[in-house]
GUSEKOL-116396 format. One record per residue (C-alpha): residue number from 1; z, x, y; residue in one letter. Coordinates in pm, whole numbers, padded with zeros to 5 digits. Example, Ala and Ser with C-alpha at 12.3 -4.5 7.8 and 13.67 -1.06 7.14 Angstrom:
<rs>
1  00780  01230  -00450  a
2  00714  01367  -00106  s
</rs>
This chain:
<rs>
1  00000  00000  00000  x
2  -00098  00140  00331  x
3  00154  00057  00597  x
4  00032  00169  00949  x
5  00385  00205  01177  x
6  00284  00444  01419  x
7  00009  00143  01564  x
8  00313  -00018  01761  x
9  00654  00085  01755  x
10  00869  00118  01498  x
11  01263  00024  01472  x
12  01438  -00048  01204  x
13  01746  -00065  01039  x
14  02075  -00246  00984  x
15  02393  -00237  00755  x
16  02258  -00532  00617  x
17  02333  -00450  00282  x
18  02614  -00237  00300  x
19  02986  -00270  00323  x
20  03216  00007  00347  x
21  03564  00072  00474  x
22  03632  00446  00488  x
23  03554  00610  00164  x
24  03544  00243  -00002  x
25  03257  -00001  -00029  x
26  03189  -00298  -00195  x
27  02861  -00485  -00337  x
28  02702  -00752  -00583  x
29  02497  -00637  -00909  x
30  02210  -00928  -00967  x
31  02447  -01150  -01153  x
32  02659  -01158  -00851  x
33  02970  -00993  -00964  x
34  03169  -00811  -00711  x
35  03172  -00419  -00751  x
36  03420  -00252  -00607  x
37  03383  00113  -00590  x
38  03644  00426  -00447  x
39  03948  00190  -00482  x
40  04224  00473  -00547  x
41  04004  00679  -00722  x
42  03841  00413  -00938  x
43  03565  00114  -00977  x
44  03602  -00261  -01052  x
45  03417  -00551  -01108  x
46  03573  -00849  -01025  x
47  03328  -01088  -01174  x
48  03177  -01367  -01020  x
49  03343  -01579  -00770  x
50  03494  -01891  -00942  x
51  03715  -01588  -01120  x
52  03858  -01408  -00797  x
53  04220  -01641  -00792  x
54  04328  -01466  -01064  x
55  04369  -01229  -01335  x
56  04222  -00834  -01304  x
57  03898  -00672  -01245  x
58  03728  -00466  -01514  x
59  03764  -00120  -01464  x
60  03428  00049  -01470  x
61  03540  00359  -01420  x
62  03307  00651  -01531  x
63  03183  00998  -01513  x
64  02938  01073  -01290  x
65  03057  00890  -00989  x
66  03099  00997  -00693  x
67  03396  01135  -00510  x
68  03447  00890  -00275  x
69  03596  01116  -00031  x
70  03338  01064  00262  x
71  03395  00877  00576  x
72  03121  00620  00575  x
73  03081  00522  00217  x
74  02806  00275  00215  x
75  02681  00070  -00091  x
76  02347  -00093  -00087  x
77  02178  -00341  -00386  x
78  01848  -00269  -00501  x
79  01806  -00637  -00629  x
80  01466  -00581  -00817  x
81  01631  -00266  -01025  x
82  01969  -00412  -01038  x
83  02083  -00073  -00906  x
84  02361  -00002  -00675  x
85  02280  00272  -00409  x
86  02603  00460  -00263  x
87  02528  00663  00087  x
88  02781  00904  00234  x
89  03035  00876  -00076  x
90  03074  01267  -00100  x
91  03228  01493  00158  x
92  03095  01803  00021  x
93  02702  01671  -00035  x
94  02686  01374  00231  x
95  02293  01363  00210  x
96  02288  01270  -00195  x
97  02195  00916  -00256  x
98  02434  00829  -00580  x
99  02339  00537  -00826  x
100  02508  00296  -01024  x
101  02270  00126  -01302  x
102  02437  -00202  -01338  x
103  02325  -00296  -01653  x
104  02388  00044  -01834  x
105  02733  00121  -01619  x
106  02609  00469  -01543  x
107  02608  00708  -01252  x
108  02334  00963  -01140  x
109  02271  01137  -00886  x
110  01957  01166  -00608  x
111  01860  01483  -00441  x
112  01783  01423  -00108  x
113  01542  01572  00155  x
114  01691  01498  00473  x
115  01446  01675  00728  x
116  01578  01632  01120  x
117  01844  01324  00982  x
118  02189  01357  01019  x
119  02372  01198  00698  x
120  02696  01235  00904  x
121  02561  00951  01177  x
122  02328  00679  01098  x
123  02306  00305  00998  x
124  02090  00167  00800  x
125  01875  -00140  00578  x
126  01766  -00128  00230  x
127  01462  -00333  00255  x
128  01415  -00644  -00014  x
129  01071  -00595  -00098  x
130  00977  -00224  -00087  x
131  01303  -00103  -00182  x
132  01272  00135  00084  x
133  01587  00253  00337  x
134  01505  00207  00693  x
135  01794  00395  00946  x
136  01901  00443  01284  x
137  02045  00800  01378  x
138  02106  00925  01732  x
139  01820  00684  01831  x
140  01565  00840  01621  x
141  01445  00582  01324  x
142  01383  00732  00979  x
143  01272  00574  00639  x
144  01263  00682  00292  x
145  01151  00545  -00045  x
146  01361  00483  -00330  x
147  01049  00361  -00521  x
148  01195  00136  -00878  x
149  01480  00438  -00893  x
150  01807  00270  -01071  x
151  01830  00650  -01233  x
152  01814  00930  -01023  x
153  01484  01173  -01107  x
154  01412  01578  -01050  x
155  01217  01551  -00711  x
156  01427  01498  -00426  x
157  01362  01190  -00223  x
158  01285  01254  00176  x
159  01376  01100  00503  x
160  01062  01057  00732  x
161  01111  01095  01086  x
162  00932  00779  01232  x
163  00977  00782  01619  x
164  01232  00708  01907  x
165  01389  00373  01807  x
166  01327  00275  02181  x
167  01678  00141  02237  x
168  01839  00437  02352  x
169  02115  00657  02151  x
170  02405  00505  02305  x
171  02318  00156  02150  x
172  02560  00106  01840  x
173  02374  -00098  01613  x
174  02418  -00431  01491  x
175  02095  -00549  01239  x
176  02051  -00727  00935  x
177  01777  -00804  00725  x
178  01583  -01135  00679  x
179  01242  -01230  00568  x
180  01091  -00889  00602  x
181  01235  -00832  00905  x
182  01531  -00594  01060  x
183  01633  -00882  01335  x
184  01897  -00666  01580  x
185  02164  -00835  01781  x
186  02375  -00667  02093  x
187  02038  -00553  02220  x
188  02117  -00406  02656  x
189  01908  -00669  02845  x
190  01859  -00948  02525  x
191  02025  -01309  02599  x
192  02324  -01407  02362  x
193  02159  -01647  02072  x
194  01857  -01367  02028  x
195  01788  -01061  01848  x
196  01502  -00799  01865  x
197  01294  -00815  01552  x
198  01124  -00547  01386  x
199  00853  -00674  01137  x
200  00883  -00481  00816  x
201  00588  -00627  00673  x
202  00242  -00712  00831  x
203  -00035  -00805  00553  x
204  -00352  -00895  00635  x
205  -00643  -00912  00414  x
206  -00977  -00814  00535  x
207  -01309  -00899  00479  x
208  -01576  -00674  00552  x
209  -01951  -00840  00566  x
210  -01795  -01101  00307  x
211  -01855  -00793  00056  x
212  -01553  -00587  00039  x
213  -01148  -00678  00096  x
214  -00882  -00477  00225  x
215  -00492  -00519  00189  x
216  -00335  -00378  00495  x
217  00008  -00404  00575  x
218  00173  -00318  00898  x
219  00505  -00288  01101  x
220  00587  -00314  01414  x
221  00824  -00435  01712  x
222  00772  -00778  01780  x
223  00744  -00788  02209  x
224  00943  -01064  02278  x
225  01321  -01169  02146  x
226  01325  -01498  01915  x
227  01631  -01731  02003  x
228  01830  -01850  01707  x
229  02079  -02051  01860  x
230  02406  -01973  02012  x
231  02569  -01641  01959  x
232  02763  -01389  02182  x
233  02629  -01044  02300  x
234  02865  -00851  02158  x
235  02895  -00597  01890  x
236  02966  -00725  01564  x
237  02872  -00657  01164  x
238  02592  -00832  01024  x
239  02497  -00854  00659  x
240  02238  -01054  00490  x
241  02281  -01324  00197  x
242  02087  -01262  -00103  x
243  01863  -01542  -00307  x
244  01809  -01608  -00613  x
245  01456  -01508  -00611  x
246  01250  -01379  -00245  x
247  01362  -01245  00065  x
248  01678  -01317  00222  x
249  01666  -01582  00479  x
250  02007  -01610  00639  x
251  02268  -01339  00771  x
252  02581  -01388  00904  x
253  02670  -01214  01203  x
254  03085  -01137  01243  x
255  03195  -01004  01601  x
256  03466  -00719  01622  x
257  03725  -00993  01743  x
258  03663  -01194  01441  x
259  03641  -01496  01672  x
260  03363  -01725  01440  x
261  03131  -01609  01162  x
262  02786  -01676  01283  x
263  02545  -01758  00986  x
264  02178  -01727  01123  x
265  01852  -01894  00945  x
266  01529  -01722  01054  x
267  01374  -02057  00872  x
268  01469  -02285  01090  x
269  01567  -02027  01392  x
270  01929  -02243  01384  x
271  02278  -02050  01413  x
272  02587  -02205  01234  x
273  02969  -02115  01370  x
274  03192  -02105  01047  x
275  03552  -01954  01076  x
276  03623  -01633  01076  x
277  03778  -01359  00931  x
278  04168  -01409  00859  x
279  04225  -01039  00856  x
280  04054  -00979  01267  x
281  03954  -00650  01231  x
282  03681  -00418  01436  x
283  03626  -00202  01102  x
284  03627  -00417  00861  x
285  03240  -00461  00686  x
286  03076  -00707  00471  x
287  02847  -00798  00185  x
288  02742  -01130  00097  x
289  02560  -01273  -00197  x
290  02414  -01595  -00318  x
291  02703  -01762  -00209  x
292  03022  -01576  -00069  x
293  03072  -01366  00221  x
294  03285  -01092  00173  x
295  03505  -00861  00379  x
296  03678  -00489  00314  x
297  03911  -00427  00533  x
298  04044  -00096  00691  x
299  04318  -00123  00546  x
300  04141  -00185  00192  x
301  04204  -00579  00155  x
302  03903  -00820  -00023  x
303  03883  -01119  00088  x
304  03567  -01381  00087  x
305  03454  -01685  00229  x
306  03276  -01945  00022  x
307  02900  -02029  00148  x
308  02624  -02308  00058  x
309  02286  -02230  00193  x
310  02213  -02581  00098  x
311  02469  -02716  00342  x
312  02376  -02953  00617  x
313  02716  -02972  00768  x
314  02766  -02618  00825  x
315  03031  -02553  00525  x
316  03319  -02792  00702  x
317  03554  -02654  00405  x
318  03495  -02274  00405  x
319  03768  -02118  00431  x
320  03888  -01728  00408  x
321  04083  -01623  00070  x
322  04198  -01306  -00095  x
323  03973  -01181  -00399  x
324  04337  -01152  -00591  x
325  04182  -00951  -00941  x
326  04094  -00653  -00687  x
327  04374  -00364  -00591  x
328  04397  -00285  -00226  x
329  04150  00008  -00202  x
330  04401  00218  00034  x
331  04755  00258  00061  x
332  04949  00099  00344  x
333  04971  00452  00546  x
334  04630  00469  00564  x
335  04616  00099  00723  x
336  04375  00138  01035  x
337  04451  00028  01398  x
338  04127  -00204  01358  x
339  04290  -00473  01197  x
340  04460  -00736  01438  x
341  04653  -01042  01527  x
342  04418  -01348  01650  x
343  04456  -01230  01966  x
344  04124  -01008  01922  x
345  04312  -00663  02051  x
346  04169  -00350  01859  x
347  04519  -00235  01871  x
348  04779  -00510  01717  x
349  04830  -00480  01328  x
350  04880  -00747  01131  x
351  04630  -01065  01053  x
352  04649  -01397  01153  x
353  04402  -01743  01023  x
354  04164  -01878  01238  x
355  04144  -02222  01317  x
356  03744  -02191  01459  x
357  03606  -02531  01383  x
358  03240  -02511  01286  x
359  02946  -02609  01461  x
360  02532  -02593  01400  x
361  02316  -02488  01731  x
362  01927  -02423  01708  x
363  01644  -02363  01904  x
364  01285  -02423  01865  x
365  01071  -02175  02000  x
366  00761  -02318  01840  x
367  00680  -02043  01653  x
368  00351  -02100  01405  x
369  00468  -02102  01085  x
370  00198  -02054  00775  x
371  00248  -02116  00392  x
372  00115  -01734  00340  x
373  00327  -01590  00600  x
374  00685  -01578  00703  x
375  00780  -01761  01043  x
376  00611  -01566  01319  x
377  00560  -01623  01678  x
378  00197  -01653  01825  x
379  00245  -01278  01984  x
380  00366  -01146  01683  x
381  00068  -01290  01428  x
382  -00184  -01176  01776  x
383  -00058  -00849  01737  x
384  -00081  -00821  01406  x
385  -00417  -00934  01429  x
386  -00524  -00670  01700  x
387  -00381  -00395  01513  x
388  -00539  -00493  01190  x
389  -00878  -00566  01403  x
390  -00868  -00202  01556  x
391  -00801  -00016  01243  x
</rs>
């Protein structure tokens, strides 16, 4: 597949599928159990959600892992391989991509190529449908393929240098992926309710004098934010939920005060307000899967809240509870500042529940939308279309 990114400009990334606190990080394998990895020096799996009230996790514990003894541990899942990828889980090699074969319970490990990125500052996307890693680092964007890997091979895997993101280094990213596309949030001079979106995937099929077809796919910066609905500007984690089968649709969007979890459908371009968090915590990261959200606190707690993409009354019910099979992941003298009372201070300790009712907002930018395409807007297919045209 030919993907022509240096056309328009290219940004990507997100923790989108990642969830870390510390040297901890948490994930789903395809039969959505929950995989916790670098709790006190060993790995879990908690099963699948209607098990979390009670009784312990599986240790799946075994040689080959990873220290866990980095400071960004990130874990991403490679849904068609049923692989777990692990970033930044070892102090000593930070660029080596370690992964977890689900279905055999193995470890190996990735050389990687890193080129001009730093594996000590970056955030980044493991996208759906090419499987490939797309990253932010000092405002430079980088990429690199991880191919149908679930077992690490001999020839080191590389991190391309791709261009200037075009947001500046001292944005702190908040992205998540949906539908092919890194949508970012927090963006300096974007309205609350819209994100930035960087099209991962562009395909256009081409006809030459009726005689000859060409498959062309492209990436690029769409020109103009898309409103979803109503959202603050603020900084926040974002992570995506998974399907069944296809792309992800939905993220949810949690700000640093833990105020509301915003669940955002690039579908229907509608934003829903769920409670947040109970623990309120700036650190804290997520993963989500078919149908829970998940949070790991800094100071090592699980907890998750329930979620039906099928809902039309924006999950009334859903509520915040502690995965109780899981040990906390760190002990209480490593508990971080981030966690906080209601209140939203980055200082207080301690958690309080939220009593956020939920709402639905939406807004219909009448974008075309195209049973062999994803939802674009008119600019976005007309650049498409010019690109392809001029190539």
């Amino acid at each position: 597949m030919l993907r022509v990114s240096s056309l328009l400009t290219l940004v990507t990334l997100s923790v989108a599928g990642a969830a870390s606190a510390g040297s901890s990080c948490i994930a789903f394998d395809i039969s959505w159990n929950l995989l916790a990895f670098g709790f006190n020096g060993k790995d879990y799996n908690a099963g699948t959600q209607d098990t979390w009230a009670s009784g312990t996790a599986t240790d799946i514990t075994t040689s080959g892992r990873p220290p866990f003894d980095g400071n960004n541990t990130t874990c991403y899942l490679s849904q068609f391989t049923n692989a777990i990828y692990v970033l930044g889980a070892s102090s000593s090699s930070p660029s080596s991509i370690y992964i977890y074969d689900a279905a055999a319970k193995s470890w190996s490990t990735q050389a990687v190529n890193t080129g001009s990125f730093d594996p000590s500052s970056f955030n980044a996307i493991l996208d759906h449908d090419t499987n490939v890693f797309y990253a932010l680092s000092k405002g430079e964007m980088f990429d690199l393929d991880m191919g149908s890997l679930k077992v690490a091979n001999s020839t080191p895997v590389a991190w391309g240098d791709v261009q200037s993101s075009g947001f500046g280094a001292d944005y702190q990213p908040v992205m998540a992926l949906a539908q092919n596309h890194i949508h970012f949030l927090d963006v300096p001079g974007v309205d609350a309710g819209s994100a930035k979106i960087f099209v991962i995937h562009c395909v256009l099929v081409l006809f030459v004098q009726c005689l000859f077809a060409y498959r062309l796919s492209v990436s690029y910066m769409q020109p103009e934010p898309q409103p979803y609905g109503k959202f603050p500007a603020t900084h926040g984690q974002a992570t995506s939920f998974f399907m069944e089968q296809g792309v992800q649709q939905e993220f949810a969007f949690i700000p640093d005060d833990g105020s509301a979890t915003y669940v955002i459908n690039v579908e229907t371009n509608t934003t829903k307000t769920l409670p947040g968090p109970s623990i309120k915590d700036s650190l804290a990261t997520y993963f989500a899967s078919t149908d829970s959200l998940v949070q790991l606190s800094s100071s090592g707690s699980v907890s998750y809240m329930p979620y039906s993409a099928n809902s039309t009354s924006a999950n009334p019910d859903a509520s915040w509870n502690t995965v109780n099979k899981l040990p906390v992941a760190l002990s209480s003298s490593n508990t971080s500042a981030g966690a906080s009372s209601a209140s939203g201070s980055n200082t207080a300790k301690g958690a309080s529940a939220t009593g956020n009712a939920p709402s639905d907002s939406s807004h219909d930018n009448g974008a075309l939308s195209m049973s062999a395409f994803p939802r674009w807007g008119v600019g976005s297919l007309i650049a498409c279309a010019f690109a392809a045209f001029f190539l």
